[in-house]
Each structure stands twice: as structure tokens, then as C-alpha cells.
PyMOL Python script that loads the backbone (N, CA, C, O; Angstrom):
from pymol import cmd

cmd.read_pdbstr("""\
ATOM      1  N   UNK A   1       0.839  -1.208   0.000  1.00  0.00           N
ATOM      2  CA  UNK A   1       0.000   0.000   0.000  1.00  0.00           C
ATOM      3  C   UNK A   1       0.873   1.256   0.000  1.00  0.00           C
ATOM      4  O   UNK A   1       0.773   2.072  -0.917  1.00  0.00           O
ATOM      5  N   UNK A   2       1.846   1.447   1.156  1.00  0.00           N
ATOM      6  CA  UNK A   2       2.623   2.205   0.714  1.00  0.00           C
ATOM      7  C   UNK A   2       3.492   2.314   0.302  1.00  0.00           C
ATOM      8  O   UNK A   2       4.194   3.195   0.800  1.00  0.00           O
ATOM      9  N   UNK A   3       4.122   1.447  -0.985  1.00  0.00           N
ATOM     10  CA  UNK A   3       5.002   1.661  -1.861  1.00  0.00           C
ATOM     11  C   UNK A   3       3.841   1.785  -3.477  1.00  0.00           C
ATOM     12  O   UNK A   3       4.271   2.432  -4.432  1.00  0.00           O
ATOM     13  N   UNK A   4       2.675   1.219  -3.550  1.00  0.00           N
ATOM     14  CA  UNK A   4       1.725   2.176  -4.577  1.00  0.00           C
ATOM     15  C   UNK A   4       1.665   3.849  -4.453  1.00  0.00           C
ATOM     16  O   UNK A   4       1.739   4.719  -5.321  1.00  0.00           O
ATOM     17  N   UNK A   5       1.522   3.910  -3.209  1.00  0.00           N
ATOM     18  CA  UNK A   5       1.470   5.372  -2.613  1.00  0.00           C
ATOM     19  C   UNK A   5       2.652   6.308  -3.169  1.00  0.00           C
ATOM     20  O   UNK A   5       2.501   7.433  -3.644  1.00  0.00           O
ATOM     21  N   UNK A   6       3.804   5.642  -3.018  1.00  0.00           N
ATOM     22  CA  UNK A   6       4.971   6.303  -3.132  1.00  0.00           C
ATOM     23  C   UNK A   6       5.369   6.254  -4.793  1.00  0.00           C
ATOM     24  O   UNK A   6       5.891   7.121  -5.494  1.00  0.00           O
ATOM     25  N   UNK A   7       4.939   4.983  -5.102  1.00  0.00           N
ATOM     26  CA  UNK A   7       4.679   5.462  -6.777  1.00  0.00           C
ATOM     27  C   UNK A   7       4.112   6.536  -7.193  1.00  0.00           C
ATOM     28  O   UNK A   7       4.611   7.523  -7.733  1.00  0.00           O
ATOM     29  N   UNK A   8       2.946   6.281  -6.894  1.00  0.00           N
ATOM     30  CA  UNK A   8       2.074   7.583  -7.606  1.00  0.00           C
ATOM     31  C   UNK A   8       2.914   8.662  -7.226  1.00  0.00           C
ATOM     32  O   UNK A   8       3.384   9.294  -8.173  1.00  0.00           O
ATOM     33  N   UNK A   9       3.230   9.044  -6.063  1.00  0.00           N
ATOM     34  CA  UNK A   9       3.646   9.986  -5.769  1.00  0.00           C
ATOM     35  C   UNK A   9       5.130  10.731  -6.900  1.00  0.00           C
ATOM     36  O   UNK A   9       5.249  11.738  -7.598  1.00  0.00           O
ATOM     37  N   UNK A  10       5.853   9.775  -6.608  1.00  0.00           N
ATOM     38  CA  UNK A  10       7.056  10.118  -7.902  1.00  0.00           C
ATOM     39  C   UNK A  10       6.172   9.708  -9.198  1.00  0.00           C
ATOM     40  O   UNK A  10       6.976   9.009  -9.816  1.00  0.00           O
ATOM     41  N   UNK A  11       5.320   9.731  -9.749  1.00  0.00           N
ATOM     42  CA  UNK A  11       4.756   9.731 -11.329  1.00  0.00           C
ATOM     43  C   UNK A  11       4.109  11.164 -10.976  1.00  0.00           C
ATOM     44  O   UNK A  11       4.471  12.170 -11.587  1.00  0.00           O
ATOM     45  N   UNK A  12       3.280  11.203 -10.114  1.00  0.00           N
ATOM     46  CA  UNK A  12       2.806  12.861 -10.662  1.00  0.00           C
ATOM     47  C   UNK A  12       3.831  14.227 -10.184  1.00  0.00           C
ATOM     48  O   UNK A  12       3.742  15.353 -10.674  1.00  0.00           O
ATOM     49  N   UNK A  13       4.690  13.853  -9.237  1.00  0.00           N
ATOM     50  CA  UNK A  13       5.711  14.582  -9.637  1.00  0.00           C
ATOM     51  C   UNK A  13       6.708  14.995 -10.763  1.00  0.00           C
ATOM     52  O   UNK A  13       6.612  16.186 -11.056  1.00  0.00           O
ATOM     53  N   UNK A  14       7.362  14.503 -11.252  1.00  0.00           N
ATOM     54  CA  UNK A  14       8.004  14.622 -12.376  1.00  0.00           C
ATOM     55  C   UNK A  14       7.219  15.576 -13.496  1.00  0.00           C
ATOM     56  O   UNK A  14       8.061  16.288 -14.043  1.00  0.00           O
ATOM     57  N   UNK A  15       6.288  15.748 -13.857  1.00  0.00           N
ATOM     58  CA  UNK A  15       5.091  16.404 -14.723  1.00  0.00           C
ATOM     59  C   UNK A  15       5.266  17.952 -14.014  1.00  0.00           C
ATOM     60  O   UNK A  15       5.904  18.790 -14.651  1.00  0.00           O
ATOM     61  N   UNK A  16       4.801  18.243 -12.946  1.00  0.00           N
ATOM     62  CA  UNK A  16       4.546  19.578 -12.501  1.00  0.00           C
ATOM     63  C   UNK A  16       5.772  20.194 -12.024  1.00  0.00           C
ATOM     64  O   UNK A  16       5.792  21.422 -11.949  1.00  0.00           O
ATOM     65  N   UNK A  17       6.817  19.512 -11.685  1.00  0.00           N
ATOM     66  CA  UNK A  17       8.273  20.245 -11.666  1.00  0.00           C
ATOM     67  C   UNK A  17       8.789  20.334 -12.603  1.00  0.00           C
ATOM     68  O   UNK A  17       8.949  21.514 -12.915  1.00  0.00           O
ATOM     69  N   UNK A  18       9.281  19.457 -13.477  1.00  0.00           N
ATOM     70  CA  UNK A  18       9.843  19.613 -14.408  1.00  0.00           C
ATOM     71  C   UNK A  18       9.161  20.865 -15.895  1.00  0.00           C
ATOM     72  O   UNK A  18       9.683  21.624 -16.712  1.00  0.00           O
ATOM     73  N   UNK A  19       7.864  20.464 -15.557  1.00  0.00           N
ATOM     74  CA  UNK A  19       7.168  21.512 -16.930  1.00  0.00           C
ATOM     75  C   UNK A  19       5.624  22.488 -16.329  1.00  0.00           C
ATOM     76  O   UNK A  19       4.432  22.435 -16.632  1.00  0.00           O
ATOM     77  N   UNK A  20       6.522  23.419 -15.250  1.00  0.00           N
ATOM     78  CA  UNK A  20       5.708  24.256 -14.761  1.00  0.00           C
ATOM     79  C   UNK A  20       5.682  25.735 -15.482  1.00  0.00           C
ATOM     80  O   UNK A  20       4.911  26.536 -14.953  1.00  0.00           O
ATOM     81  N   UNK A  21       6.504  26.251 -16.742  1.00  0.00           N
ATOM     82  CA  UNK A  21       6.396  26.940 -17.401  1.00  0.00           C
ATOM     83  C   UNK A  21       5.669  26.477 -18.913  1.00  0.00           C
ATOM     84  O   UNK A  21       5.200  27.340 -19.655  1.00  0.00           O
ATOM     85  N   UNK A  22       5.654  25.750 -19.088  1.00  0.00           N
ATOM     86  CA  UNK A  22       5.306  25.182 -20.341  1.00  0.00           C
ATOM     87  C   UNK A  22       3.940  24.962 -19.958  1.00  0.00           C
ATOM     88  O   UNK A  22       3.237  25.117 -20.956  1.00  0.00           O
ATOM     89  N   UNK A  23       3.337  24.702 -19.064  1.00  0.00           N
ATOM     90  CA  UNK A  23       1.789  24.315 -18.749  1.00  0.00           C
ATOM     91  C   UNK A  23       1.401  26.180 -18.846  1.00  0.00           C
ATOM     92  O   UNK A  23       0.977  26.744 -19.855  1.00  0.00           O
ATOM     93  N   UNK A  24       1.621  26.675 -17.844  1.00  0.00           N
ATOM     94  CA  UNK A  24       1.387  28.215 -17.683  1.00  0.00           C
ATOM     95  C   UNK A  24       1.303  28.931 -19.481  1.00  0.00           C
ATOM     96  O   UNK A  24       0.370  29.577 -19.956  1.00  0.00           O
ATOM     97  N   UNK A  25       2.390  28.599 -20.049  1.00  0.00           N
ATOM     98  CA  UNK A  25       2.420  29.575 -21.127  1.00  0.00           C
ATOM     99  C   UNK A  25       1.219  28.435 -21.818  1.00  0.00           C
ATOM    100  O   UNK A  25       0.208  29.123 -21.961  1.00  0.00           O
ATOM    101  N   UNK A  26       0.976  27.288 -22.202  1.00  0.00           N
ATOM    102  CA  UNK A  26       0.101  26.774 -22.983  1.00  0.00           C
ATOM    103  C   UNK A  26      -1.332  27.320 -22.196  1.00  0.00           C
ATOM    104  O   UNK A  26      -2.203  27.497 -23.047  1.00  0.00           O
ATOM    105  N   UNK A  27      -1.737  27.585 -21.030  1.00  0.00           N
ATOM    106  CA  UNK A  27      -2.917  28.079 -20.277  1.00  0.00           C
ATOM    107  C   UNK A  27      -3.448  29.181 -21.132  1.00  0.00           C
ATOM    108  O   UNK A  27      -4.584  29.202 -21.606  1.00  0.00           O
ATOM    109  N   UNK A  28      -2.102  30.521 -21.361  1.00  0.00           N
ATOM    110  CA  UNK A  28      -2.255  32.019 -21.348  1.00  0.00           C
ATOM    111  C   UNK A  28      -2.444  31.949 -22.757  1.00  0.00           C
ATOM    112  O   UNK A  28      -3.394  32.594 -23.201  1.00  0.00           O
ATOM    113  N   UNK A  29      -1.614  31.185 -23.695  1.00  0.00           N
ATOM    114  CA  UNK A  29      -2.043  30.820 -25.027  1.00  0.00           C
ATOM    115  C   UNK A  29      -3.186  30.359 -25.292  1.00  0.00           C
ATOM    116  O   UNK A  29      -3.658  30.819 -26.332  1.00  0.00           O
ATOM    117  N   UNK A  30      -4.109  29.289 -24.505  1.00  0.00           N
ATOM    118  CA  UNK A  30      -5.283  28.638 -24.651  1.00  0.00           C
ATOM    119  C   UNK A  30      -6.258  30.029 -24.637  1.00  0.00           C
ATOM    120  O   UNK A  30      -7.117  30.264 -25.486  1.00  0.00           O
ATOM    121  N   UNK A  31      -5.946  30.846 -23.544  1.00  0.00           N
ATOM    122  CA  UNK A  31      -6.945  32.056 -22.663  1.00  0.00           C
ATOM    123  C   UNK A  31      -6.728  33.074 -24.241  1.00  0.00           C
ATOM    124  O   UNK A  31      -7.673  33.500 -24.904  1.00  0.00           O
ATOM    125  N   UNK A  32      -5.849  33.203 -24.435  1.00  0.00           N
ATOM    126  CA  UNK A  32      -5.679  34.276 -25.735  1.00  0.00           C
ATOM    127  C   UNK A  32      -6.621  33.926 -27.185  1.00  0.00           C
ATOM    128  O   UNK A  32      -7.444  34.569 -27.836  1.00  0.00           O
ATOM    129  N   UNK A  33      -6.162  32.881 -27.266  1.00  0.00           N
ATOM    130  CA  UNK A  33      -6.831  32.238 -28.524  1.00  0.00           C
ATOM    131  C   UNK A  33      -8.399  32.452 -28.268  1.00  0.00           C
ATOM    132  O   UNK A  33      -9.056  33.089 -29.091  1.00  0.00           O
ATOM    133  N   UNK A  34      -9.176  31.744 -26.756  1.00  0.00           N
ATOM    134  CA  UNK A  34     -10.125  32.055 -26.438  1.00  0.00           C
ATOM    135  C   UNK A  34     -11.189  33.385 -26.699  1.00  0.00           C
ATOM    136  O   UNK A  34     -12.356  33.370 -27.091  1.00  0.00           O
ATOM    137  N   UNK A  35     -10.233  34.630 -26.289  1.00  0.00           N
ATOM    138  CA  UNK A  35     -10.457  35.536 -26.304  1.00  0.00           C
ATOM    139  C   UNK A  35     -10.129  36.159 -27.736  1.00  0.00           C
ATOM    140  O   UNK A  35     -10.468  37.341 -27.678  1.00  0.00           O
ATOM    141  N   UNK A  36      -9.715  35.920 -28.746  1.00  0.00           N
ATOM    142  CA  UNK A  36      -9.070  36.354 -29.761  1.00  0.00           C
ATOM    143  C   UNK A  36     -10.339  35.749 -30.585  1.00  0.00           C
ATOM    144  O   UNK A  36     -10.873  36.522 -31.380  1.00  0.00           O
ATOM    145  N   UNK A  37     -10.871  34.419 -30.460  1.00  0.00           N
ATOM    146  CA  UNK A  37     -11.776  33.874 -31.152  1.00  0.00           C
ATOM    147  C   UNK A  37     -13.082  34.465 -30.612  1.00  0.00           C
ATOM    148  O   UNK A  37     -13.993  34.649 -31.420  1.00  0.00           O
ATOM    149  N   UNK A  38     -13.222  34.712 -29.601  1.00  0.00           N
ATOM    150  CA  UNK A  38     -14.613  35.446 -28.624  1.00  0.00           C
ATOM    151  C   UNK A  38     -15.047  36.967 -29.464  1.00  0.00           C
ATOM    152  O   UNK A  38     -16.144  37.347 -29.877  1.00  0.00           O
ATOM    153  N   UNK A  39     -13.506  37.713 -29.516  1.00  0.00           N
ATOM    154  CA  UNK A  39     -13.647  38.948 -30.222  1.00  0.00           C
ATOM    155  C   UNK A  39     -14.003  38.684 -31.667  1.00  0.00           C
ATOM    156  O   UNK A  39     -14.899  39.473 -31.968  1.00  0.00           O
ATOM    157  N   UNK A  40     -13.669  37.880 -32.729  1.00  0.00           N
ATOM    158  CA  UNK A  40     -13.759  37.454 -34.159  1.00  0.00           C
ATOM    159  C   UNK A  40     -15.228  37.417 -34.003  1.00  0.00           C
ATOM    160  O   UNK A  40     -16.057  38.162 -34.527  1.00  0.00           O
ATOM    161  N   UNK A  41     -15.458  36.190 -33.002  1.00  0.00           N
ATOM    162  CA  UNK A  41     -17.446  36.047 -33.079  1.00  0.00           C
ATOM    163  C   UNK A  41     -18.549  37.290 -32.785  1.00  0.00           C
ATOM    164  O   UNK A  41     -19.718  37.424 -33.146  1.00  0.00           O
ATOM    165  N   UNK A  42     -17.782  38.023 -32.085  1.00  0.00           N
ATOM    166  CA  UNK A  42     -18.930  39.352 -31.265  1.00  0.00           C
ATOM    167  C   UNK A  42     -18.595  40.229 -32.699  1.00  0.00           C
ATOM    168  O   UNK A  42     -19.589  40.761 -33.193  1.00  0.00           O
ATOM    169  N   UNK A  43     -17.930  40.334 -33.068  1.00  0.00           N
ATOM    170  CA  UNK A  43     -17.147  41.481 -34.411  1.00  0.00           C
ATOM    171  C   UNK A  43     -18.191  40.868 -35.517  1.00  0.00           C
ATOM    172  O   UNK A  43     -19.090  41.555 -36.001  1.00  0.00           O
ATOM    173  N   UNK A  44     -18.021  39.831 -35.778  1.00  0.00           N
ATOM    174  CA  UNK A  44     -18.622  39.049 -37.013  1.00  0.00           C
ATOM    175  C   UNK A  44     -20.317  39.260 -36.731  1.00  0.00           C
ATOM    176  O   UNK A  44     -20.959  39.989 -37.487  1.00  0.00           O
ATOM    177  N   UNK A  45     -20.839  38.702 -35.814  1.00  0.00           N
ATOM    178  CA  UNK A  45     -22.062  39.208 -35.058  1.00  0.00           C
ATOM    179  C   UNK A  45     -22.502  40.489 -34.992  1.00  0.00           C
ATOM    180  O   UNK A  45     -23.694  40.792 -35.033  1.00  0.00           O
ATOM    181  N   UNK A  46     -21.334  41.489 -34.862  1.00  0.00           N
ATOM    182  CA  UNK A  46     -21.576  43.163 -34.725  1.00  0.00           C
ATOM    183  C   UNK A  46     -22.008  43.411 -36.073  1.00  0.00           C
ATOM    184  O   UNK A  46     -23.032  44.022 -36.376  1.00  0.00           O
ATOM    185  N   UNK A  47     -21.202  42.922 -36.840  1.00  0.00           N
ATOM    186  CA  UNK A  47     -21.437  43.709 -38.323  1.00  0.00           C
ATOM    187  C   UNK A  47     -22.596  43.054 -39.077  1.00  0.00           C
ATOM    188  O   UNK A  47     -23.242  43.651 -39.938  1.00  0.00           O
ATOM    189  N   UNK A  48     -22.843  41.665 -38.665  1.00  0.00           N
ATOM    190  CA  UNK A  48     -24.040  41.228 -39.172  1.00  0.00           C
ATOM    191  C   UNK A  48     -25.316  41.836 -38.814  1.00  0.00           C
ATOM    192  O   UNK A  48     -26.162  42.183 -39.638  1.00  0.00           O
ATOM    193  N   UNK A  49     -25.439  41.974 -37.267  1.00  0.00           N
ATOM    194  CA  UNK A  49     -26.699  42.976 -36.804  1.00  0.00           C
ATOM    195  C   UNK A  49     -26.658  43.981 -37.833  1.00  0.00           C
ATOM    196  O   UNK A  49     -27.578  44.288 -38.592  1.00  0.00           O
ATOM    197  N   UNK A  50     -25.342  44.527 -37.774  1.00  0.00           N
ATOM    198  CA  UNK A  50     -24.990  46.043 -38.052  1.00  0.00           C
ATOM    199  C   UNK A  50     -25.898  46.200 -39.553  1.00  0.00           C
ATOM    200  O   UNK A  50     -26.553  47.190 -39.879  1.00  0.00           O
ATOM    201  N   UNK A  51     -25.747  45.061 -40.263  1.00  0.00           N
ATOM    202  CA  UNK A  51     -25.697  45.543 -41.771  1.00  0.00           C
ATOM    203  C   UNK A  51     -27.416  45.001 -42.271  1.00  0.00           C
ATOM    204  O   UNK A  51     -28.035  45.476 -43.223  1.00  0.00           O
ATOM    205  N   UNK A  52     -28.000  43.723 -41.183  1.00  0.00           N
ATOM    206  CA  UNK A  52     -29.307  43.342 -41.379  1.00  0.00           C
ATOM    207  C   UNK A  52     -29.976  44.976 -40.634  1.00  0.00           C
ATOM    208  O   UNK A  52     -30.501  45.620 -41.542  1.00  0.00           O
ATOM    209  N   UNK A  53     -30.030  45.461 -39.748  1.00  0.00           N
ATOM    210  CA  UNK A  53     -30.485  46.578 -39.424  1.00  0.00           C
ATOM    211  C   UNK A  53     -30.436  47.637 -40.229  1.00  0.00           C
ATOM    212  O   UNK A  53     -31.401  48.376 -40.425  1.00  0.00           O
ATOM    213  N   UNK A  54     -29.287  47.779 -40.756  1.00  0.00           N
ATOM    214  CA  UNK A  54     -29.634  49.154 -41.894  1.00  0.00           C
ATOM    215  C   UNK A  54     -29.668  48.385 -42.897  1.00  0.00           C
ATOM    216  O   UNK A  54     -29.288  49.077 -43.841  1.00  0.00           O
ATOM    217  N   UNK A  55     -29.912  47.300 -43.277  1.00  0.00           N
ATOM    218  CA  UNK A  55     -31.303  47.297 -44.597  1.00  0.00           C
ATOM    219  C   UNK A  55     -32.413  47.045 -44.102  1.00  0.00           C
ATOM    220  O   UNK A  55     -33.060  46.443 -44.959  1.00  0.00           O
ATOM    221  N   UNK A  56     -32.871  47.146 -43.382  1.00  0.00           N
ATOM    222  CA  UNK A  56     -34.359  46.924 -42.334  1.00  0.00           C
ATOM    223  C   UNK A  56     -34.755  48.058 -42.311  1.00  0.00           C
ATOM    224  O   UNK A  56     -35.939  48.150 -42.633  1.00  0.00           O
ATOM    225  N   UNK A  57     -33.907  49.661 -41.882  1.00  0.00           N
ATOM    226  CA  UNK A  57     -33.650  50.578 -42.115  1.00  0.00           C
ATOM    227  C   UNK A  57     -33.799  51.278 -42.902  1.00  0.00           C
ATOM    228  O   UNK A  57     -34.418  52.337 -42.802  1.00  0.00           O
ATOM    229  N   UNK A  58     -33.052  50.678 -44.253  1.00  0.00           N
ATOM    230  CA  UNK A  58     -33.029  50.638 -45.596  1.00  0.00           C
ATOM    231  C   UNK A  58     -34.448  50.661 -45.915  1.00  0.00           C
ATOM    232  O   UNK A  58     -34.801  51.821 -46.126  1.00  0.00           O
ATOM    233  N   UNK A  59     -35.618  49.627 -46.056  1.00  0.00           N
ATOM    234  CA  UNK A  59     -36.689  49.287 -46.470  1.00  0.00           C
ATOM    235  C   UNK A  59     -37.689  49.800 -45.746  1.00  0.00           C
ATOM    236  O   UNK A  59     -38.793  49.879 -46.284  1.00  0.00           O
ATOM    237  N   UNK A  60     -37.538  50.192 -44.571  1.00  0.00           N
ATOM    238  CA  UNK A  60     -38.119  51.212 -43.849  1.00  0.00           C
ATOM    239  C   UNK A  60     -38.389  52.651 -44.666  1.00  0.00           C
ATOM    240  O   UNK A  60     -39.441  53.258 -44.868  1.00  0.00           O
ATOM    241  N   UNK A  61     -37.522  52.836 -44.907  1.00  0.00           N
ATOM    242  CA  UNK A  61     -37.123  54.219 -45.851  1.00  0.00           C
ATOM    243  C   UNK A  61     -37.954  54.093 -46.901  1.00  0.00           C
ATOM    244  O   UNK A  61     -38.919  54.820 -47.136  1.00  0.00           O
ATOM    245  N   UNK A  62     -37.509  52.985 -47.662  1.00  0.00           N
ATOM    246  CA  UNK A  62     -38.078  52.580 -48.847  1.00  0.00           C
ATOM    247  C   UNK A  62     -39.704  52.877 -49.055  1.00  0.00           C
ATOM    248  O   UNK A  62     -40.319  53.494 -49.926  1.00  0.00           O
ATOM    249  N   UNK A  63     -40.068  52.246 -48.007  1.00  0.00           N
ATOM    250  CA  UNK A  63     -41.611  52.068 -47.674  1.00  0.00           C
ATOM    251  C   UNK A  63     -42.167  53.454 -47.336  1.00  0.00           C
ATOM    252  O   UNK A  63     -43.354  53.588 -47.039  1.00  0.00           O
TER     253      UNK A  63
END
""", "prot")
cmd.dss("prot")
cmd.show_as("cartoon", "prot")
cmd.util.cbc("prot")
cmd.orient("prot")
């Protein structure tokens, strides 16, 4: 029991010491992309309202 114990223990060590910058920068990269793709969708969305409204606008006029 406790030499399973002490396994696990040295297997999930090795991971978080050895590559505690490399997790962090893949996080802030994940969070960027996130946000980089969040802004593309609200932008893409903005201009679609944007452009169905002034021809709604448009035909408003029209009428």
C-alpha cells in the first residue's frame, strides 16, 4: 500500500516540476486564442446585426 502510494507519488511529480512553465504559457495561449476567437465572433455578429439593421432601415425608408 505504501510503496503504490509512493509510486504515484514520484509519477505525478516529475510532470509539474519539471514543466511548470510550459503548462502556464500553454494556459495564457489557450486564454488568448479564447479571447481572440470570442472577439472574431462578437465582431462578425456586430457587423451582421450592423448591416441586417440598416437594410431593415433601408426598407423602412423605402416604404
Amino acid at each position: 500500500m505504501a510503496t503504490s502510494s509512493h509510486g504515484r507519488k514520484t509519477l505525478g511529480r516529475p510532470s509539474s516540476v519539471m514543466h511548470p512553465l510550459p503548462r502556464h504559457l500553454l494556459m495564457v495561449i489557450q486564454r488568448n486564442q479564447l479571447w481572440y476567437i470570442l472577439r472574431r465572433i462578437h465582431h462578425k455578429t456586430a457587423t451582421y446585426l450592423k448591416r441586417q439593421f440598416l437594410s431593415f432601415d433601408r426598407a423602412r425608408l423605402l416604404c
